[in-house]
C-alpha positions in Angstrom: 87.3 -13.2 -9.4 85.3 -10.7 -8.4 83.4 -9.9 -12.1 82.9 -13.9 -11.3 80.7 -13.3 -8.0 78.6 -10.3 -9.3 77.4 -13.0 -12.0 76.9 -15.4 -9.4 75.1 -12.9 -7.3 73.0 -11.7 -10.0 72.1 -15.2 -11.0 70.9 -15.9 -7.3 68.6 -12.7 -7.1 66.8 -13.1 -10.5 66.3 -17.0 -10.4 63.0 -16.5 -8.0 61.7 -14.2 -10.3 62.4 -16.6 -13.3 60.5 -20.0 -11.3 57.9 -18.1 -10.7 56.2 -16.6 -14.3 54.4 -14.1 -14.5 52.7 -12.0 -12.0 49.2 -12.6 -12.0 46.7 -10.0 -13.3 45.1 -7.6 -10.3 41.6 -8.6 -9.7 38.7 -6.4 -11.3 38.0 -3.7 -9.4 34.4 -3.5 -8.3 31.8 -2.1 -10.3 31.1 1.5 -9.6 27.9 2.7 -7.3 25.3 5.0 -8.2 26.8 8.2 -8.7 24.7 10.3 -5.8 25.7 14.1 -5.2 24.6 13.9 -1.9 24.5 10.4 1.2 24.2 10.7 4.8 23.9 7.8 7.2 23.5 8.1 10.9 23.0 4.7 13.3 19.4 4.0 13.8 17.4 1.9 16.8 15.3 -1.0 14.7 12.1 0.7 15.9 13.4 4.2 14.5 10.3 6.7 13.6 11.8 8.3 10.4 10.1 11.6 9.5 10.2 13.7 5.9 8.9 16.9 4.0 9.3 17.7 0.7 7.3 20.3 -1.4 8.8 18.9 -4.6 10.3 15.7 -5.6 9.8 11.8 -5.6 10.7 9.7 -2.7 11.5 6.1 -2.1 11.6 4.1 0.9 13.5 0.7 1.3 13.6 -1.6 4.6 16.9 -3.4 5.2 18.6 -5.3 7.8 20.7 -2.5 8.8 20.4 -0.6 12.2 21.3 2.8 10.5 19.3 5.5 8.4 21.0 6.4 4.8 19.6 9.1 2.7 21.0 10.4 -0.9 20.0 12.2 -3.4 21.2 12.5 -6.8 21.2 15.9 -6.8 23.4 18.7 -5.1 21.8 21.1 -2.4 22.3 20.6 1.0 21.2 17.0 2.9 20.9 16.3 6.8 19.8 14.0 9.4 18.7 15.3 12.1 18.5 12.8 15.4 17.4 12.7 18.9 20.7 12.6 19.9 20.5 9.1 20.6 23.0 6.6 20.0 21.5 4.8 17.7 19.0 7.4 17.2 14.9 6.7 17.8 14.2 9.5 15.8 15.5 11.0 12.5 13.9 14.2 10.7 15.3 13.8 7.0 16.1 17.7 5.5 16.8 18.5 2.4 16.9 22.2 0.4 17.5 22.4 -3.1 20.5 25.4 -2.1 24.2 24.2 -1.3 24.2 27.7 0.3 21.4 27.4 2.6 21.3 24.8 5.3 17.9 23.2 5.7 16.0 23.8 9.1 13.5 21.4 11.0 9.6 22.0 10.1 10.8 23.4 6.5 9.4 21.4 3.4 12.3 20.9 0.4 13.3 20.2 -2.7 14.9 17.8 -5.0 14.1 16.1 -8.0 13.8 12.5 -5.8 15.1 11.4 -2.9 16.1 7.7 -1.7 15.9 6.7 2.1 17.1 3.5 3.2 15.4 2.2 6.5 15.7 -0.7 9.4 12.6 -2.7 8.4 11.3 -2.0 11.4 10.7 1.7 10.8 7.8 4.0 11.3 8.0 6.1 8.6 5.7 9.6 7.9 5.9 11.3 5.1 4.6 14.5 3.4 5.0 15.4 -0.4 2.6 18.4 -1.8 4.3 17.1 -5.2 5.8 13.8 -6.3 5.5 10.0 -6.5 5.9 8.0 -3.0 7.3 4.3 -3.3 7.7 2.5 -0.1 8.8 -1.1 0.6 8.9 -3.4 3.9 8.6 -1.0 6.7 6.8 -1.5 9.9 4.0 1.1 9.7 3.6 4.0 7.3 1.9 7.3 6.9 2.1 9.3 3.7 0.2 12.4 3.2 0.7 13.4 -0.6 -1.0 16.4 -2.4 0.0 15.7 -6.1 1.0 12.3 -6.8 0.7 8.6 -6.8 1.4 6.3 -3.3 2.6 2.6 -3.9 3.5 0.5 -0.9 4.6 -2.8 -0.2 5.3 -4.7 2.8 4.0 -2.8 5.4 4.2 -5.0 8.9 1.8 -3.3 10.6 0.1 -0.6 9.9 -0.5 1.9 6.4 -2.5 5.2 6.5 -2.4 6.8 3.6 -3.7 10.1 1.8 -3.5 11.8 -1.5 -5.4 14.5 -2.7 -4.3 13.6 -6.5 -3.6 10.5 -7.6 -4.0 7.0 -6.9 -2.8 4.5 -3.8 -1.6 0.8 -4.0 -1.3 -1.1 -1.3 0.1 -4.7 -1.9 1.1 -7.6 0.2 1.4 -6.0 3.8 0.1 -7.1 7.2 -2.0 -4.7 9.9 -4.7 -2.1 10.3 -5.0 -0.1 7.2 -6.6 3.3 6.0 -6.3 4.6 2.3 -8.2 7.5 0.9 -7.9 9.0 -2.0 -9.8 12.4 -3.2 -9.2 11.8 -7.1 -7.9 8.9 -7.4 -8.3 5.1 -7.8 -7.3 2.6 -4.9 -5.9 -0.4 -5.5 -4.9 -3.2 -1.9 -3.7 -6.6 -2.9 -3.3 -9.4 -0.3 -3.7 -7.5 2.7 -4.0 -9.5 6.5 -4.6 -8.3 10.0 -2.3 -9.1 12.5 -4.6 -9.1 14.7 -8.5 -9.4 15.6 -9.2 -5.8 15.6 -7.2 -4.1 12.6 -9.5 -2.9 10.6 -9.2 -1.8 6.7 -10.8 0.9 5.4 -10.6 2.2 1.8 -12.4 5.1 -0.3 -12.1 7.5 -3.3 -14.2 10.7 -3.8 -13.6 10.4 -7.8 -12.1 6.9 -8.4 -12.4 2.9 -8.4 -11.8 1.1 -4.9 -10.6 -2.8 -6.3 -9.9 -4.8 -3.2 -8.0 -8.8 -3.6 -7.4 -10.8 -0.6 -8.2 -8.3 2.0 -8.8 -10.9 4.9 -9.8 -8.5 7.9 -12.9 -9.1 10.1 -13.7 -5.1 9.3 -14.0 -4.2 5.6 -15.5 -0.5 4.3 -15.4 0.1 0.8 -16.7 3.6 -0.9 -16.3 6.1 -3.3 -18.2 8.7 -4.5 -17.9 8.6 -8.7 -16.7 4.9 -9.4 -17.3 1.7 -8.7 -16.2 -1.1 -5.4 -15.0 -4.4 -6.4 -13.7 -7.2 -3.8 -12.7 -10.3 -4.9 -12.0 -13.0 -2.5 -13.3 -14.7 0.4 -14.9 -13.7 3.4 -14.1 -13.7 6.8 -16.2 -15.7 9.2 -17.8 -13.5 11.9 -16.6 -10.3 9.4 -18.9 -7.0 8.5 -18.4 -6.0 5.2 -19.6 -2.4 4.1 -19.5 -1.1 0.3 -21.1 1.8 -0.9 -21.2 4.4 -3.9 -22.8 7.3 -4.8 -22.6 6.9 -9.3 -21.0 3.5 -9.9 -21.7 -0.5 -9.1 -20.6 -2.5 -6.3 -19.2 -6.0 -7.0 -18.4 -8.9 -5.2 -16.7 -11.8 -6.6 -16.9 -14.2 -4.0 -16.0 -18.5 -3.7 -19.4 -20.7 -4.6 -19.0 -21.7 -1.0 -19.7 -18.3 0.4 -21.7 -18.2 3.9 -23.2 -14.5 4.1 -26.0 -12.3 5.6 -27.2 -9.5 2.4 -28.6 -5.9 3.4 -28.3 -4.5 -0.4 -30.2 -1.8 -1.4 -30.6 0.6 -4.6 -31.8 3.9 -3.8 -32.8 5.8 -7.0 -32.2 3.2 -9.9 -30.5 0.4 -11.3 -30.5 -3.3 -10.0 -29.6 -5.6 -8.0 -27.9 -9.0 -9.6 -26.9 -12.6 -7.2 -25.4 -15.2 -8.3 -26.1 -16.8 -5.3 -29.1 -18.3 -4.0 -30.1 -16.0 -1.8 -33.2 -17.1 1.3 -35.1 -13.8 1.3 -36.2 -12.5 4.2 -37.7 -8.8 2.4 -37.9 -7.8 -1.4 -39.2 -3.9 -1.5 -39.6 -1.0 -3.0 -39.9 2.8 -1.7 -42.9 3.3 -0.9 -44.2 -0.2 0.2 -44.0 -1.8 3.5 -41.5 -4.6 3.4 -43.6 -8.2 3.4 -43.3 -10.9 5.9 -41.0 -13.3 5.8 -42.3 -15.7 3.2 -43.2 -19.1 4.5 -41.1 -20.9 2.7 -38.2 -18.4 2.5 -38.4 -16.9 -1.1 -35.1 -18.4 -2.7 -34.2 -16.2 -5.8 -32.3 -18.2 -8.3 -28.9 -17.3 -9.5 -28.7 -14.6 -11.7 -32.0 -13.3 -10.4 -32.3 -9.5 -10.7 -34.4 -7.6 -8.5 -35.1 -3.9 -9.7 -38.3 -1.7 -9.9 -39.9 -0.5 -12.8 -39.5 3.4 -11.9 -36.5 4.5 -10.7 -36.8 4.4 -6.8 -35.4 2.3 -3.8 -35.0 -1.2 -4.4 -33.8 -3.4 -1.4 -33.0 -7.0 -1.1 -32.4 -8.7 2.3 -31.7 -12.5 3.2 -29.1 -15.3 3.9 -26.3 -17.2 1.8 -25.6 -20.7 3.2 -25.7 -20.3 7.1 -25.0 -16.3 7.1 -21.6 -16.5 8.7 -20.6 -13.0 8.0 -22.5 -9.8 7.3 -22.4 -8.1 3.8 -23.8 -4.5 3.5 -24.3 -3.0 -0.2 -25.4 0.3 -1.7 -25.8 2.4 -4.4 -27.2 5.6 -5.1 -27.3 4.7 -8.5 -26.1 1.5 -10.0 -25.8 -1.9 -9.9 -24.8 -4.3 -7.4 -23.7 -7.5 -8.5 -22.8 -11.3 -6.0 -20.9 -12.6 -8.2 -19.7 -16.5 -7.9 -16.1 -17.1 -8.7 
């Protein structure tokens, strides 16, 4: 009797089991993360001003919707964020040093081979790197001052200054006032607006190409040294447009519907080239006295080129369509070139 209830017990316990199969297999475990040696994170105000050194290494920036700061690195050393002591923080200083031993102090520049920072999009962010790539993406304004090494930023919401000493700066699809300059180095700005009337952009290279596309601002300056300016795109109505070189051409590629005052002028040689019909108000030379306004206005055709026989200032002055902005050219020698799109 009783070997006949331990079946009957045994029966009852394992028929569950039986009904219901096989266990289903555990779900995949997620993939793995980046493997980083080194991640801090400290909670951040939206409006955080987010501040970092390095003498060495490559840094890139990242907006997100987070209201915290996260920094990593993929190698070892010693990482820190140092805050205001808010809670969240409206200031963050981002140290690294290259040394596990040695904790890095405020002020100090460091080192790492590169460096990612993760910000709330609406960051201030100012960086200095004597040596490494900068790559920054939808943050609220942005200063970089780089001594070695190429700047490329995207989505800046308000305002981008930017300064390298070696290498070139891209600015592309980003809203606000904006300065770039570049010592030797090209610079590049793609679809760039104000937000509002008065932001200004300014851009310039003492050895490099200045190429500007859809810069929209009422204020535009454009010069380099030892290159060449090209803007392509329309212009603003009411806006003041300067471009200038020292040994290269200027060129604008502007809409056939293009409404614009011209003051261009070549100082020692080459020529001056419209593809627009421009009303001339004064066609000289150095050393001539600039003639009365023509009665009719003088209408050079398109694809008229005005240049002087001897090298020696050449200057063209007059109206496209009902002048509705003003557009200021030179070259110290070169050519400049209205060219219709």
């Amino acid at each position: 009797m009783k070997f006949l209830s331990a079946i009957i017990i045994l029966l009852l316990t394992c028929a569950p089991a039986a009904a219901q199969g096989p266990r289903p297999a555990p779900p995949p475990a997620p993939p793995a993360s980046e493997d980083f040696a080194l991640e801090r994170r400290a909670a951040a105000d939206p409006g955080v001003a987010v501040s970092l050194c390095l003498a060495t290494g490559d840094v890139i920036v990242r907006g997100w919707d987070r209201q915290e700061v996260r920094a990593r690195t993929s190698e070892g050393g010693a990482l820190a964020l140092q805050t205001d002591g808010g809670q969240p923080a409206r200031r963050i200083d981002v140290l690294v040093n290259e040394s596990s031993e040695e904790e890095p102090h405020p002020g100090d520049c460091g080192m790492t081979s590169a460096l990612e920072l993760s910000v709330p999009r609406g960051a201030t962010v100012n960086l200095r790197v004597q040596e490494g790539d900068v790559e920054v993406a939808d943050v609220a304004e942005l200063t970089v001052n780089n001594l070695s090494g190429d700047v490329d930023a995207r989505g800046v919401s308000r305002a981008a200054e930017v300064v390298t000493m070696s290498g070139d700066i891209s600015l592309a699809e980003s809203k606000g006032r904006a300065r770039l300059r570049a010592v030797s180095g090209s610079v590049e700005a793609i679809n760039v607006t104000p937000n509002a009337a008065g932001d200004a952009f300014e851009a310039s290279s003492t050895s490099g190409d200045v190429s500007l596309e859809g810069v929209t601002h009422t204020r535009v300056n454009g010069s380099t040294i030892s290159g060449s300016v090209l803007m392509t795109g329309a212009l603003a109505r009411g806006g003041t447009y300067d471009f200038k070189t020292i040994s290269g051409d200027v060129t604008l590629a502007l809409p056939a519907d293009s409404s614009f005052r011209l003051n261009a002028k070549v100082v020692l040689s080459g020529e001056i080239v419209t593809d627009f019909p421009v009303r001339a108000t004064s066609i000289s030379a150095a050393g001539e006295d600039p003639p009365a306004p023509p009665t009719p206005p003088a209408t050079p055709k398109p694809g008229r080129r005005v240049h002087a026989e001897e090298p020696q200032s050449t200057r063209l002055v007059g109206t496209v369509g009902t002048g509705d902005a003003a557009v200021n050219l030179s070259s110290f020698s070169g050519t400049l070139h209205l060219k219709r799109q």
